[in-house]
N, C-alpha and C positions, 0 to 999 in steps of 0.2 A: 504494500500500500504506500501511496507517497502521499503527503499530508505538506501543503503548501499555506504559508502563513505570511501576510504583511511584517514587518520591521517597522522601528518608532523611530529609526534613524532618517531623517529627511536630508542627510549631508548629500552634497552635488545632486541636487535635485533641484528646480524651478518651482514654484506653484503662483499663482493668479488669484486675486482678491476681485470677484465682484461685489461692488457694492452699492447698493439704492440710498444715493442721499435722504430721501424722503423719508420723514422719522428721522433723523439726522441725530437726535440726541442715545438715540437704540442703538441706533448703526452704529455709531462711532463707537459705541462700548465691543458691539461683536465685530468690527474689524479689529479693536485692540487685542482681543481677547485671542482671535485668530492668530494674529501678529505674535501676539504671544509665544503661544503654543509652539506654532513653526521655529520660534528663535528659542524653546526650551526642546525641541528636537534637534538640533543642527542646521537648520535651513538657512541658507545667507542671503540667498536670491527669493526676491517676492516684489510683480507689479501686483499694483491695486488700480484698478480701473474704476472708476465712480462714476455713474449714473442716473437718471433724474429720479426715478422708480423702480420699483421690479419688475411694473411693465417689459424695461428696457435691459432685465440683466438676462434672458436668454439671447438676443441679439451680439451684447459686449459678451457673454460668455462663446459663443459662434465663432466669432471673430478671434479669441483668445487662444479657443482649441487650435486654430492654424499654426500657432505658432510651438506645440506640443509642447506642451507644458507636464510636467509630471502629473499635476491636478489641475481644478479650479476649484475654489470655494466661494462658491454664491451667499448672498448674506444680505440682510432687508426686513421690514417691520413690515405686515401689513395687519393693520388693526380692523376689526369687525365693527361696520358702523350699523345706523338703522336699516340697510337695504344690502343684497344681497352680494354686491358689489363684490366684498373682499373676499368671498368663498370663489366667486367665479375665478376672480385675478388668479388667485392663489392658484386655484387646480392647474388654469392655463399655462402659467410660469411652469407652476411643477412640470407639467407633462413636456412643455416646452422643452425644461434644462435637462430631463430624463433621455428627450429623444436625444439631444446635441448630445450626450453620453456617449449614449448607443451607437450613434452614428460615426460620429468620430475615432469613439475611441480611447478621449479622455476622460477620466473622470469628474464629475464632477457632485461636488458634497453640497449639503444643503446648510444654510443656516439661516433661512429665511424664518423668521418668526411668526406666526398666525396667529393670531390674539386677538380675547375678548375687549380687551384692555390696555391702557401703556401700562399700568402698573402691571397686570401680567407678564408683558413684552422687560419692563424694567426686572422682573425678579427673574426674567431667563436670560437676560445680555451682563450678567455677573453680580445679582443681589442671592437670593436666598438660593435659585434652584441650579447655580453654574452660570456660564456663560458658554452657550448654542455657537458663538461664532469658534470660541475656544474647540468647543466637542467637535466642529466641522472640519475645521483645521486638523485634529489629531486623525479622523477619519480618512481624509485626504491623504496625510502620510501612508498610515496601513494601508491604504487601498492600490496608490500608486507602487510602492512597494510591491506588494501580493502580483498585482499585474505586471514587474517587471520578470518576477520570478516564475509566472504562467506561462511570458514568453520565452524563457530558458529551453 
């Protein structure tokens, strides 16, 4: 049997920060929190590409895959208002940055926030329950990893 595992080592590796200004006070917590993470794995190399919304981060994530990146890590607030708005947005992105995956090739991690709330969105961008940009960032490494060792 051969048993293939990610590594938490991101040295000589690139990875790519999408991120949705929009919620600007969220984002900026899980892009630091990403940033983090990659600089308590070995990573030295990291664009962050910044965006109006998450409308726009499968499009900069698209774009970002050309240039094969070990990962991307998407990352963005979208809060639940009176209308059904943010369940559509979301799904869309989602499946969006799923297919660019798929199709490319790169990975890419999620850390897009869905939330009833900003004080929800605030206790998962590094208050009480973590910080999602952080957890996307470590995913990113493992994953990129796992897939270099798939292609051996």
């Amino acid at each position: 049997m051969t048993r293939i595992e990610g590594s938490m080592s991101g040295a000589g590796r690139r990875f790519v920060i999408v991120a949705s200004r929009f919620n600007e006070m969220i984002t900026n917590a899980l892009v630091e929190g990403a940033n983090r993470a990659l600089r308590m794995h070995g990573v030295n190399e990291v664009t962050e590409i910044w965006v109006p919304g998450s409308w726009e981060i499968p499009l900069a994530a698209k774009k970002a895959a050309e240039s094969r990146p070990a990962a991307i890590i998407a990352v963005g607030c979208i809060l639940q208002g009176a209308t059904i708005h943010a369940s559509q947005l979301s799904n869309q992105v989602a499946a969006a940055v799923c297919d660019i995956a798929l199709k490319t090739g790169v990975p890419i991690t999620w850390g897009v926030l869905t939330c009833a709330t900003q004080q929800e969105a605030m206790e998962r961008a590094g208050m009480k329950l973590g910080n999602k940009g952080e957890e996307a960032a470590r995913a990113a490494i493992e994953l990129a990893s796992a897939l270099e060792r798939i292609a051996q």
